[in-house]
KEVODREN-560185 format. One record per atom (N, C-alpha, C): x, y, z; atom name; residue number from 1; residue in one letter. Coordinates in nm, 2 decimals. Layout:
KEVODREN-560185
<node><x>X</x><y>Y</y><z>Z</z><atome>CA</atome><num>NUM</num><residu>A</residu></node>
...
This chain:
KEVODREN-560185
<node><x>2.15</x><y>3.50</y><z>-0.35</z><atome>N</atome><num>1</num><residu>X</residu></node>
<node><x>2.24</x><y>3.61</y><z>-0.41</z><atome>CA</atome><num>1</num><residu>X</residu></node>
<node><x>2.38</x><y>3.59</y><z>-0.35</z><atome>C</atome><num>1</num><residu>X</residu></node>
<node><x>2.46</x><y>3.64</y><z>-0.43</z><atome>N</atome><num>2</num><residu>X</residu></node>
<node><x>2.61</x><y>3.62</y><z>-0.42</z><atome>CA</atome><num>2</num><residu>X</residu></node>
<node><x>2.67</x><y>3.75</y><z>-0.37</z><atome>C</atome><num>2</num><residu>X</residu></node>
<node><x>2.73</x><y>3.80</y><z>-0.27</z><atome>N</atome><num>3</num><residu>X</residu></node>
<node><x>2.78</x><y>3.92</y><z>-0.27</z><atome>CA</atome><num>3</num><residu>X</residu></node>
<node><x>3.00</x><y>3.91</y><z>-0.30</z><atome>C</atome><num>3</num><residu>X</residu></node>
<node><x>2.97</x><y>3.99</y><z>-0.31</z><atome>N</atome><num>4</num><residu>X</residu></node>
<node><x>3.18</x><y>3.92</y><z>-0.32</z><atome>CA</atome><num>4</num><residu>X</residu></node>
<node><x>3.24</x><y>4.05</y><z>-0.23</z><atome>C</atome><num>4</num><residu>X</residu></node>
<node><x>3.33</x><y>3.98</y><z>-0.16</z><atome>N</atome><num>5</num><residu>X</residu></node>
<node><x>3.42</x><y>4.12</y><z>-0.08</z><atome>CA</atome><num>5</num><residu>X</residu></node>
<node><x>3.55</x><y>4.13</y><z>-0.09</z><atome>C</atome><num>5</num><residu>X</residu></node>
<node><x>3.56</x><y>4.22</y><z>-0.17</z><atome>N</atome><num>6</num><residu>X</residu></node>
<node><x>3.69</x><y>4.29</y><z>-0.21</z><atome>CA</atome><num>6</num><residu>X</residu></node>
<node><x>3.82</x><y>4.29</y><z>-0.09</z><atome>C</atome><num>6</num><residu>X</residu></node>
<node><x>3.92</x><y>4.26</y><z>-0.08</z><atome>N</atome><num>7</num><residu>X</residu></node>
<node><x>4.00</x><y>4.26</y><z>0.05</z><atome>CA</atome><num>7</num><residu>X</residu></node>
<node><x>4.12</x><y>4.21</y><z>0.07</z><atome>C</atome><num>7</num><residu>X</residu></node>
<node><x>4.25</x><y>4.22</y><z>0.11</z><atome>N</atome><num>8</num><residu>X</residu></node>
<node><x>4.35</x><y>4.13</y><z>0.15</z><atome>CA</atome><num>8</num><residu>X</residu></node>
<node><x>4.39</x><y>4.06</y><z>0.28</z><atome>C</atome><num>8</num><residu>X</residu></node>
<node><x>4.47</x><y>3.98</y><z>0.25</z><atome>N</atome><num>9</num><residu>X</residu></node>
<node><x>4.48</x><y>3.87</y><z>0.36</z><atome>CA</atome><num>9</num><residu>X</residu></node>
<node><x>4.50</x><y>3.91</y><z>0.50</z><atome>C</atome><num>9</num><residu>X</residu></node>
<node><x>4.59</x><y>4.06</y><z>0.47</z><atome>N</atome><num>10</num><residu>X</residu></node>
<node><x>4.66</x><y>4.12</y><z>0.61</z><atome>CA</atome><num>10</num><residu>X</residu></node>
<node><x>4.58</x><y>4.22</y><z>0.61</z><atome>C</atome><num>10</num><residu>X</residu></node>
<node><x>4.43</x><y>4.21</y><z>0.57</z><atome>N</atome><num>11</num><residu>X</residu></node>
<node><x>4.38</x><y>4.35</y><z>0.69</z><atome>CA</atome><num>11</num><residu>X</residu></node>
<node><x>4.32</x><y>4.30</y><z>0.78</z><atome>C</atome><num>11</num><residu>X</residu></node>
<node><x>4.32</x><y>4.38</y><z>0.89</z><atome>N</atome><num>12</num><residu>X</residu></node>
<node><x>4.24</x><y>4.36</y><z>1.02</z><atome>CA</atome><num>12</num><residu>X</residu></node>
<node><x>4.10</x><y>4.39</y><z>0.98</z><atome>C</atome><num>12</num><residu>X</residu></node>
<node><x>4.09</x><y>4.50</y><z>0.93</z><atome>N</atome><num>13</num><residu>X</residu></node>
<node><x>3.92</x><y>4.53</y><z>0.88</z><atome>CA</atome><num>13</num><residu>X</residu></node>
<node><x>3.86</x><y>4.39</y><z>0.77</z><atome>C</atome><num>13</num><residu>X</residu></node>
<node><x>3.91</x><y>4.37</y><z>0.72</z><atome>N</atome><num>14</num><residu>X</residu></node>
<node><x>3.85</x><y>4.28</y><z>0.61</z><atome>CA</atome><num>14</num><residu>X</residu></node>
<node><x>3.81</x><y>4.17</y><z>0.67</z><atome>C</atome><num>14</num><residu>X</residu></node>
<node><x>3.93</x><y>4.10</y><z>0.75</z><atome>N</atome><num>15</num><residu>X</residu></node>
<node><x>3.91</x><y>3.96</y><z>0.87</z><atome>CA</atome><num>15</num><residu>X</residu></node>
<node><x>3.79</x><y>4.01</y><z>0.90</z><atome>C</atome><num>15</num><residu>X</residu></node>
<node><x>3.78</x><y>4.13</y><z>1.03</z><atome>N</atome><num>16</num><residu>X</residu></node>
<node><x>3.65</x><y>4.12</y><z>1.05</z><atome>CA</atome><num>16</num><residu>X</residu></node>
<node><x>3.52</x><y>4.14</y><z>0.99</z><atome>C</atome><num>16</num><residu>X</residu></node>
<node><x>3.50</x><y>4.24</y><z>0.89</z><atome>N</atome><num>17</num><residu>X</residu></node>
<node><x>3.41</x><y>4.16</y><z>0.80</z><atome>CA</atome><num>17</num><residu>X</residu></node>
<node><x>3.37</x><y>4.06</y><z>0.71</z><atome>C</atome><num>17</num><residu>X</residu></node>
<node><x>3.50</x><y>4.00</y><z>0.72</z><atome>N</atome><num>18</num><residu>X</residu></node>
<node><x>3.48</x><y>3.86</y><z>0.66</z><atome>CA</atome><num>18</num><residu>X</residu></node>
<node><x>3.37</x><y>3.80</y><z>0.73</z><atome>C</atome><num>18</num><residu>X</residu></node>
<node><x>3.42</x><y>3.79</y><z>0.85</z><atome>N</atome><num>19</num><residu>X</residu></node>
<node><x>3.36</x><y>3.72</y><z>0.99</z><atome>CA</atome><num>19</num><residu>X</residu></node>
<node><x>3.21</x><y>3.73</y><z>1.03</z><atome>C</atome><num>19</num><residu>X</residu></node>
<node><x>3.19</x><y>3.85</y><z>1.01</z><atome>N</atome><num>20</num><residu>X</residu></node>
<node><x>3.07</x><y>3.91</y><z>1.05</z><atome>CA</atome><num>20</num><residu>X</residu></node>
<node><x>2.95</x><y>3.89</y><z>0.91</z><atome>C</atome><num>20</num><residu>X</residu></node>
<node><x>3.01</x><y>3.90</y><z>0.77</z><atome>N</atome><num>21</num><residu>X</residu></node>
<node><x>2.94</x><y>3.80</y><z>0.68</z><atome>CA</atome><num>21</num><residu>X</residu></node>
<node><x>2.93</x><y>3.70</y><z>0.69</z><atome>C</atome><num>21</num><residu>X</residu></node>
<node><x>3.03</x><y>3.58</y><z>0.75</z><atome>N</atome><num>22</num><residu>X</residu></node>
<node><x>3.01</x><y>3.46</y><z>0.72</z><atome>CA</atome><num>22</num><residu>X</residu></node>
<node><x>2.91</x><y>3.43</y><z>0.91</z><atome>C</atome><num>22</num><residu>X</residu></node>
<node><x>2.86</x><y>3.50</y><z>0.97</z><atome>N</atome><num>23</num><residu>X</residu></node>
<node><x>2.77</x><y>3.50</y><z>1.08</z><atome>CA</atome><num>23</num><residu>X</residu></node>
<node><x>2.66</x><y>3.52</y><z>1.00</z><atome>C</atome><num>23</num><residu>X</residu></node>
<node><x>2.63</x><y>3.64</y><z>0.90</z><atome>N</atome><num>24</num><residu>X</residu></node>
<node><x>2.48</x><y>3.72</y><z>0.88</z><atome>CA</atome><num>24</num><residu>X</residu></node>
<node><x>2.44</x><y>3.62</y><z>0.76</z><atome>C</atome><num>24</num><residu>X</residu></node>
<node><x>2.54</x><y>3.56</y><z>0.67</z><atome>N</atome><num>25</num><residu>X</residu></node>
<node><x>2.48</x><y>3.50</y><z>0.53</z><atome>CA</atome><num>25</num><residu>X</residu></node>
<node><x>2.33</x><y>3.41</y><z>0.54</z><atome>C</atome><num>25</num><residu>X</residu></node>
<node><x>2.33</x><y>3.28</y><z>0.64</z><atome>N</atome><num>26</num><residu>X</residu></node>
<node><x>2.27</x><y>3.19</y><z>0.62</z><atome>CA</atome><num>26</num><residu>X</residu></node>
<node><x>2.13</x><y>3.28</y><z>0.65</z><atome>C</atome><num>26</num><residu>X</residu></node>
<node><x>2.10</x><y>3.33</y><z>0.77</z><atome>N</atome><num>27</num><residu>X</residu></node>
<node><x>1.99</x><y>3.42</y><z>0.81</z><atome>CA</atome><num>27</num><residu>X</residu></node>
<node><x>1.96</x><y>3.55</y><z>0.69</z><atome>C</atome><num>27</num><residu>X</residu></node>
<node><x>2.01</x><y>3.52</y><z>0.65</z><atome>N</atome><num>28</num><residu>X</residu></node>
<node><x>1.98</x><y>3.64</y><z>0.55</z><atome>CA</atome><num>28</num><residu>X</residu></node>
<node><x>1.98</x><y>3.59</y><z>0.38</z><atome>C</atome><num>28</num><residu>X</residu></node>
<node><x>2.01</x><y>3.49</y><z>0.42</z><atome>N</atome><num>29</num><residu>X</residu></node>
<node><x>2.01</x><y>3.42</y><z>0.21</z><atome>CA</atome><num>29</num><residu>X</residu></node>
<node><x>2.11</x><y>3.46</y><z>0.15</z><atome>C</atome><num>29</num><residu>X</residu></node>
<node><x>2.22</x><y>3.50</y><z>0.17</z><atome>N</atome><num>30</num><residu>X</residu></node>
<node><x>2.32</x><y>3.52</y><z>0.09</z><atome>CA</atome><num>30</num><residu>X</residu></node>
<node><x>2.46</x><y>3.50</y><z>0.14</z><atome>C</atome><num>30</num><residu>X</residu></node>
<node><x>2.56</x><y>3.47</y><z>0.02</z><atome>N</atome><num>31</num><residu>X</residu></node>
<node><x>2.65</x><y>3.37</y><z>0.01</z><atome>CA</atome><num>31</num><residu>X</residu></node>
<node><x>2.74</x><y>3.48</y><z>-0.01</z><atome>C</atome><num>31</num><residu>X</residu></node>
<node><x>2.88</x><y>3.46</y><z>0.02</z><atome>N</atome><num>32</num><residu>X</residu></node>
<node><x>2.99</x><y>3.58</y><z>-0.01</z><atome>CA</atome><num>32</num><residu>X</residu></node>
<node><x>3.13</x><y>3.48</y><z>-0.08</z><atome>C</atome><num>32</num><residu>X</residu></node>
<node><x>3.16</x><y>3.62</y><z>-0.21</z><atome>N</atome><num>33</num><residu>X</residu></node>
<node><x>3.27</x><y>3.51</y><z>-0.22</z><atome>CA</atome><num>33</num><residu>X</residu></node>
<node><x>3.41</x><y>3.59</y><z>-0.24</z><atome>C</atome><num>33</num><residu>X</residu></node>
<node><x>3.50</x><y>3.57</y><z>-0.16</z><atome>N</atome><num>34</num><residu>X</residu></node>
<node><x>3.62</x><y>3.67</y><z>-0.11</z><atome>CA</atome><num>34</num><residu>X</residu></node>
<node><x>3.71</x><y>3.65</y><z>-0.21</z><atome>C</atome><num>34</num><residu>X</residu></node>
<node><x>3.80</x><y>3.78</y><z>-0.25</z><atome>N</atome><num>35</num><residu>X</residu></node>
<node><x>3.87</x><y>3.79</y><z>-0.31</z><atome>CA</atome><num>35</num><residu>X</residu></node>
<node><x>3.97</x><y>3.88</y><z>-0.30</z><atome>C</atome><num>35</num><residu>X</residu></node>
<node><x>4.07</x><y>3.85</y><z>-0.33</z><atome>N</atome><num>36</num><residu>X</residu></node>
<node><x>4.16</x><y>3.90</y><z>-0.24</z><atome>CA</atome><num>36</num><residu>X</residu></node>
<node><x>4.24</x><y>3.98</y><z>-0.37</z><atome>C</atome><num>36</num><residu>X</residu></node>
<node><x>4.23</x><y>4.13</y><z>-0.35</z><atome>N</atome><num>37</num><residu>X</residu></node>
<node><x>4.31</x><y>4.23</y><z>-0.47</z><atome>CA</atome><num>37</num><residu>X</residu></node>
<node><x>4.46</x><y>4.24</y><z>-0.55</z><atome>C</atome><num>37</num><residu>X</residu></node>
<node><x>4.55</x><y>4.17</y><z>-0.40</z><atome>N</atome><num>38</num><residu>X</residu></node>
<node><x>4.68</x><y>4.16</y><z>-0.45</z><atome>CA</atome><num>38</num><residu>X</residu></node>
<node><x>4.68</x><y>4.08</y><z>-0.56</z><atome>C</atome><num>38</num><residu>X</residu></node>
<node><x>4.59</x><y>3.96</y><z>-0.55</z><atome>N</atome><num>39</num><residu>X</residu></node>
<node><x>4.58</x><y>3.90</y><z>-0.66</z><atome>CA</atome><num>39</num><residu>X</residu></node>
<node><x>4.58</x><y>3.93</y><z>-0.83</z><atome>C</atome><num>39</num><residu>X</residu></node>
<node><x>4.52</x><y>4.07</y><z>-0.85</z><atome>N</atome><num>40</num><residu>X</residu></node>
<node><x>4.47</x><y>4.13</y><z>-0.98</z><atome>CA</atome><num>40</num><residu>X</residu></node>
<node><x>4.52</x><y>4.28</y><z>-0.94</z><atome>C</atome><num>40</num><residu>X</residu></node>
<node><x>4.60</x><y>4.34</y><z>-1.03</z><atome>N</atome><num>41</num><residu>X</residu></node>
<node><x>4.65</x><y>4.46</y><z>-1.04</z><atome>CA</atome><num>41</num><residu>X</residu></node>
<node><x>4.54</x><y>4.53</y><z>-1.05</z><atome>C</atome><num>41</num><residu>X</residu></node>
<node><x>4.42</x><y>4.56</y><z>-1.18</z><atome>N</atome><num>42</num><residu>X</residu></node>
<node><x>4.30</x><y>4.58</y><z>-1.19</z><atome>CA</atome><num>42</num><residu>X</residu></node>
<node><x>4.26</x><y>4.59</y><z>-1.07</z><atome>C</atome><num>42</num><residu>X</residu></node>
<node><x>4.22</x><y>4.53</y><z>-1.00</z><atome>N</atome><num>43</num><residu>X</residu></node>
<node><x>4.14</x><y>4.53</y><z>-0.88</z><atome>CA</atome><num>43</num><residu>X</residu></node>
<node><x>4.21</x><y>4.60</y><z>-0.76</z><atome>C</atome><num>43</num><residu>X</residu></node>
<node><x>4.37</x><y>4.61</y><z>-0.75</z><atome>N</atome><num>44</num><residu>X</residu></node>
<node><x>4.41</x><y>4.66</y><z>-0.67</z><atome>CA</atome><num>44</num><residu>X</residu></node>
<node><x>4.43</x><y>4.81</y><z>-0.72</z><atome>C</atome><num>44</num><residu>X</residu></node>
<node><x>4.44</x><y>4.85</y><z>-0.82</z><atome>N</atome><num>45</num><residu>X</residu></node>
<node><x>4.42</x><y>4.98</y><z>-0.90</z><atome>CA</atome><num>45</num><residu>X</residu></node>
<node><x>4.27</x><y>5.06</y><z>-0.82</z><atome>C</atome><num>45</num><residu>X</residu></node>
<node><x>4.16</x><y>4.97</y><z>-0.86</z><atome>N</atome><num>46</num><residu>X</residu></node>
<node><x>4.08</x><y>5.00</y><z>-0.78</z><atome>CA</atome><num>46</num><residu>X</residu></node>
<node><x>4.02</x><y>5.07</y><z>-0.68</z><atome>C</atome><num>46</num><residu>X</residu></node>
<node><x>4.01</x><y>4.92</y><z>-0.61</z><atome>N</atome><num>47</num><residu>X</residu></node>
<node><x>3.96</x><y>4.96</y><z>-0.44</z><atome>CA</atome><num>47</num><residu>X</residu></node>
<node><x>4.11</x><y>5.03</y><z>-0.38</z><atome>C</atome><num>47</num><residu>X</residu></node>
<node><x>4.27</x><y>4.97</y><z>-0.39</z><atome>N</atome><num>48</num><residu>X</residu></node>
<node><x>4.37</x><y>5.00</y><z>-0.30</z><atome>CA</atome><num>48</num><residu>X</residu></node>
<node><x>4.32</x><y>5.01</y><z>-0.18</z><atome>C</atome><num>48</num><residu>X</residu></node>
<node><x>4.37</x><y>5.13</y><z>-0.12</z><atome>N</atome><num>49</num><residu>X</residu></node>
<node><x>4.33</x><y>5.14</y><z>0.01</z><atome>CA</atome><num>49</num><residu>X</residu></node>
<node><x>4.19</x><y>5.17</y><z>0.09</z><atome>C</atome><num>49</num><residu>X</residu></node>
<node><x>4.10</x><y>5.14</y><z>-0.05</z><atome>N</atome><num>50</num><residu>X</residu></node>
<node><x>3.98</x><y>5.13</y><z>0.08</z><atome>CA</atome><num>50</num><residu>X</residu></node>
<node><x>3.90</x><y>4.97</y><z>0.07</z><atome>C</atome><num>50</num><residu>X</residu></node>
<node><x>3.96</x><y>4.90</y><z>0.07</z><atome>N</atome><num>51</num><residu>X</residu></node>
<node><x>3.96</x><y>4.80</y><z>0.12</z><atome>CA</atome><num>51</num><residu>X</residu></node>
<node><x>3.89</x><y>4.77</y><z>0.33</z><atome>C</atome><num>51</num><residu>X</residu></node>
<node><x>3.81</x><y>4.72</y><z>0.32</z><atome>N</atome><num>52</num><residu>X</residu></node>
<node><x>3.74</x><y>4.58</y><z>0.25</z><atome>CA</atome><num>52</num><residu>X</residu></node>
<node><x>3.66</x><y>4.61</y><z>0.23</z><atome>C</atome><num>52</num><residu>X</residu></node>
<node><x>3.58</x><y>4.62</y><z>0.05</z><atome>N</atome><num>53</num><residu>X</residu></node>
<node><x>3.43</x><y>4.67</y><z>-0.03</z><atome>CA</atome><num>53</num><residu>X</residu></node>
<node><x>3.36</x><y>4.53</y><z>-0.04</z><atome>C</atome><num>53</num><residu>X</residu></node>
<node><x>3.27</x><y>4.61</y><z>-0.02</z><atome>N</atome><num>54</num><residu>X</residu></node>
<node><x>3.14</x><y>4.48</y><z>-0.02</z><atome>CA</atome><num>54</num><residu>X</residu></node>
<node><x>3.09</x><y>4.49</y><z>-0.11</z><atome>C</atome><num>54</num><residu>X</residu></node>
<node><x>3.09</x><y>4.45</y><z>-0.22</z><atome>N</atome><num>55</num><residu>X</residu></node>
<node><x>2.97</x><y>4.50</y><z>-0.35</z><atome>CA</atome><num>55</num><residu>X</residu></node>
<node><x>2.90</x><y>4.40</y><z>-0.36</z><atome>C</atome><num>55</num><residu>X</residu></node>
<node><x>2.75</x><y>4.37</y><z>-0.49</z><atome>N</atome><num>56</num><residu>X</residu></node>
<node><x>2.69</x><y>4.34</y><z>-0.48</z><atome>CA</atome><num>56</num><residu>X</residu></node>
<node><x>2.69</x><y>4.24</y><z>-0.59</z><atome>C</atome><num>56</num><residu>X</residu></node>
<node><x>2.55</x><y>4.17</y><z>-0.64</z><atome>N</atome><num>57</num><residu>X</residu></node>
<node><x>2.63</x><y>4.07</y><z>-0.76</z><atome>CA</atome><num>57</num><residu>X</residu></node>
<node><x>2.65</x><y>4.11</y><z>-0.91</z><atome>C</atome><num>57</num><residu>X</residu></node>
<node><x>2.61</x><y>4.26</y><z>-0.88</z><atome>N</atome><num>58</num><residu>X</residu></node>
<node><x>2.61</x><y>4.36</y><z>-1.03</z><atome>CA</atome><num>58</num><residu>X</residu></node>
<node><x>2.74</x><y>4.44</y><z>-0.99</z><atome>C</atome><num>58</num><residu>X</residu></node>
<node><x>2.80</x><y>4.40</y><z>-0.90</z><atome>N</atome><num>59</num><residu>X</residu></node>
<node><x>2.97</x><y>4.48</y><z>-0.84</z><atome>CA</atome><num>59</num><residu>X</residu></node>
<node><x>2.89</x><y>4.59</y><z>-0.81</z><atome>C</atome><num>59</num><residu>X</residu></node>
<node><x>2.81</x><y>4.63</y><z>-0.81</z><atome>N</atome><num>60</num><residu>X</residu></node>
<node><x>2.80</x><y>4.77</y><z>-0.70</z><atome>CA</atome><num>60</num><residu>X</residu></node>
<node><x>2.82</x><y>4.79</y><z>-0.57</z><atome>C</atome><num>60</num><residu>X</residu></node>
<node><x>2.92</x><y>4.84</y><z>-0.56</z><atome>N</atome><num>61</num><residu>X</residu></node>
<node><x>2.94</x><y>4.88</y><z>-0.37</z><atome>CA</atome><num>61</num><residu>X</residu></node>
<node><x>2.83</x><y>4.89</y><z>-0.29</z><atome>C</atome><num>61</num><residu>X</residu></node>
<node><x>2.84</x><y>4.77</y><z>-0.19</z><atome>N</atome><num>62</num><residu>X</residu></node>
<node><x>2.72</x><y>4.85</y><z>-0.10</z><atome>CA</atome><num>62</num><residu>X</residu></node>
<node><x>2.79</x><y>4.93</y><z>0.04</z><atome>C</atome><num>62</num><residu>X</residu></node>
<node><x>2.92</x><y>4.91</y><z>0.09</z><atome>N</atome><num>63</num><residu>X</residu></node>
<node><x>3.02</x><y>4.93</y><z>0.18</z><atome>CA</atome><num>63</num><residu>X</residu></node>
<node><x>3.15</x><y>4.91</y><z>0.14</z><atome>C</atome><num>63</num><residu>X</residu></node>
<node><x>3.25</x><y>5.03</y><z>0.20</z><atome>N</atome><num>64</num><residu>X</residu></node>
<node><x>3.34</x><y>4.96</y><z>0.26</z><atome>CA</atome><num>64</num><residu>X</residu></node>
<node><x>3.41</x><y>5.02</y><z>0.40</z><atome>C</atome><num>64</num><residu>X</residu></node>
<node><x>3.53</x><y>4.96</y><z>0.43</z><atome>N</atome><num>65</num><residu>X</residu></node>
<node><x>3.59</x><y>4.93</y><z>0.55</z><atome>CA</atome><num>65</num><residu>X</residu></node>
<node><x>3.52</x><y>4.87</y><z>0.67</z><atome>C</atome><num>65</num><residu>X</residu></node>
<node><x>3.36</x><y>4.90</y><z>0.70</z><atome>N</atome><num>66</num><residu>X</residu></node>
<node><x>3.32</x><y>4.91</y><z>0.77</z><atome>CA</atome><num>66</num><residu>X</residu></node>
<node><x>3.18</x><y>4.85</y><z>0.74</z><atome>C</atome><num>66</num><residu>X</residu></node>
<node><x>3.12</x><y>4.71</y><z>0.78</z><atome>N</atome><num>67</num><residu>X</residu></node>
<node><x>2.94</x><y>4.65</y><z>0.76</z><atome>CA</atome><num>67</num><residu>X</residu></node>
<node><x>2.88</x><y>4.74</y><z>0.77</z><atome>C</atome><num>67</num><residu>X</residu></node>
<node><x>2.83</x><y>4.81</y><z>0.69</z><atome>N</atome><num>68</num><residu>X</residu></node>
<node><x>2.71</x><y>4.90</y><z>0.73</z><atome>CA</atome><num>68</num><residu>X</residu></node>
<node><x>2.51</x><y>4.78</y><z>0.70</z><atome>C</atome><num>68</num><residu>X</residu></node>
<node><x>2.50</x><y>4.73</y><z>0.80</z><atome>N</atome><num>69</num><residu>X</residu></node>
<node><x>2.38</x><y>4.70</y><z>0.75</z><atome>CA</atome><num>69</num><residu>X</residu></node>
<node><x>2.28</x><y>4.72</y><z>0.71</z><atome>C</atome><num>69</num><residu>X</residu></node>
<node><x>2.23</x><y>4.85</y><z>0.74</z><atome>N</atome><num>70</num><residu>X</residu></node>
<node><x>2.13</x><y>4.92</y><z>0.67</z><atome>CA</atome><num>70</num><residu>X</residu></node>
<node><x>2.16</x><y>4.89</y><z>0.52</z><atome>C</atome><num>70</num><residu>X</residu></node>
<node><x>2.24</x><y>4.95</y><z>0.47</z><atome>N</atome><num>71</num><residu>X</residu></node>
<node><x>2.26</x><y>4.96</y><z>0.34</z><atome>CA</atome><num>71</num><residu>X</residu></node>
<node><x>2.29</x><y>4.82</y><z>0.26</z><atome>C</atome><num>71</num><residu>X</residu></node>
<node><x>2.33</x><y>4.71</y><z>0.32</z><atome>N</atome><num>72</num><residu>X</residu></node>
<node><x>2.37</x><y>4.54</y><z>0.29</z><atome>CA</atome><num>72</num><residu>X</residu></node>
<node><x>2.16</x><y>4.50</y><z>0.31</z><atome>C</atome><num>72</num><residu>X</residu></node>
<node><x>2.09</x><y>4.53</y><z>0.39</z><atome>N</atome><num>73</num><residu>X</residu></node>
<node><x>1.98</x><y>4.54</y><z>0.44</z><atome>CA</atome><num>73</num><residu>X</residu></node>
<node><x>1.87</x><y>4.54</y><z>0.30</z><atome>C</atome><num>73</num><residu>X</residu></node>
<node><x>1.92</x><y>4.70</y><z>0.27</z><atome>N</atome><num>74</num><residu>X</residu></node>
<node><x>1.87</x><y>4.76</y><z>0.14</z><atome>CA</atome><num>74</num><residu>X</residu></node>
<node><x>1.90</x><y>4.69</y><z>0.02</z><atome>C</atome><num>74</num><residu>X</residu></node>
<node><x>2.01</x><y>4.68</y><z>0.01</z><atome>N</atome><num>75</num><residu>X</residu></node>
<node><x>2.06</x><y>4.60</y><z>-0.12</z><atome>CA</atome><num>75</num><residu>X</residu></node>
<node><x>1.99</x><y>4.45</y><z>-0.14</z><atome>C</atome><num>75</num><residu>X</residu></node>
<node><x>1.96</x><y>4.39</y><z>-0.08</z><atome>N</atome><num>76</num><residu>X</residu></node>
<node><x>1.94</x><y>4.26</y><z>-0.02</z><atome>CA</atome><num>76</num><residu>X</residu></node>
<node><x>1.79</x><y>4.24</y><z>-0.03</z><atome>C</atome><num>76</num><residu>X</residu></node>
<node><x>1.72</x><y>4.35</y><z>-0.03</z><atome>N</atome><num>77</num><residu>X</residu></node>
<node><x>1.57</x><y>4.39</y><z>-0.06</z><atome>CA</atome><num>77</num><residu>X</residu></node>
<node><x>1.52</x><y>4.44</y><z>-0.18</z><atome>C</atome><num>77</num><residu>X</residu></node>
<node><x>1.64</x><y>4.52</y><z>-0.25</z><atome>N</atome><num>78</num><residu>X</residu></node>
<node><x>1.62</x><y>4.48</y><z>-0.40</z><atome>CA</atome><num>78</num><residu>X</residu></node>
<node><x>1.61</x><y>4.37</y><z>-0.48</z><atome>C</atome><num>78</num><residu>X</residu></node>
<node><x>1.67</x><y>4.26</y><z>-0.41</z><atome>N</atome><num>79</num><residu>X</residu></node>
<node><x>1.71</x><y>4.14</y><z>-0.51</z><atome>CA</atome><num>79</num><residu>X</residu></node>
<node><x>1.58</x><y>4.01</y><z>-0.46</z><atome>C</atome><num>79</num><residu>X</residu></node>
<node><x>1.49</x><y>4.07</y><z>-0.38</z><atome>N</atome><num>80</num><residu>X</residu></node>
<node><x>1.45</x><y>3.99</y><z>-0.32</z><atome>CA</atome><num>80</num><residu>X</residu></node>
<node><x>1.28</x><y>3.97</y><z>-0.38</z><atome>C</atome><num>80</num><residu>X</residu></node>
């Protein structure tokens, strides 16, 4: 499964969940693929300030600013 994480280059929150997904992916079967909002007005319309969202590979939010893994956990057991 593919998760994608919503985010820009200059946040501190997002670095670190970047970081903390690219630790949990391999152990867990899933792949993340970052994207960064300034890029897309759309998307910065969006999320804006709550940045960094984790959604899933149907874009449904499972988090943001903050890895909640229970809920990345949950989602991840749906698909499984």
């Amino acid at each position: 499964m593919e998760l994608t994480l919503y985010g820009r280059e200059y946040c501190g929150l997002c670095t670190t969940m970047r970081e903390q997904l690219a630790q949990l992916a391999p152990g867990r079967g899933f792949g993340v693929r970052w994207v960064d909002i300034d890029d897309d007005e759309a998307l910065e319309t969006r999320h804006g300030e709550w940045v960094p969202v984790l959604a899933d590979g149907d874009d449904v939010e499972i988090c943001h600013y903050h890895l909640d893994l229970a809920a990345l956990d949950d989602r991840l057991a749906k698909f499984r």
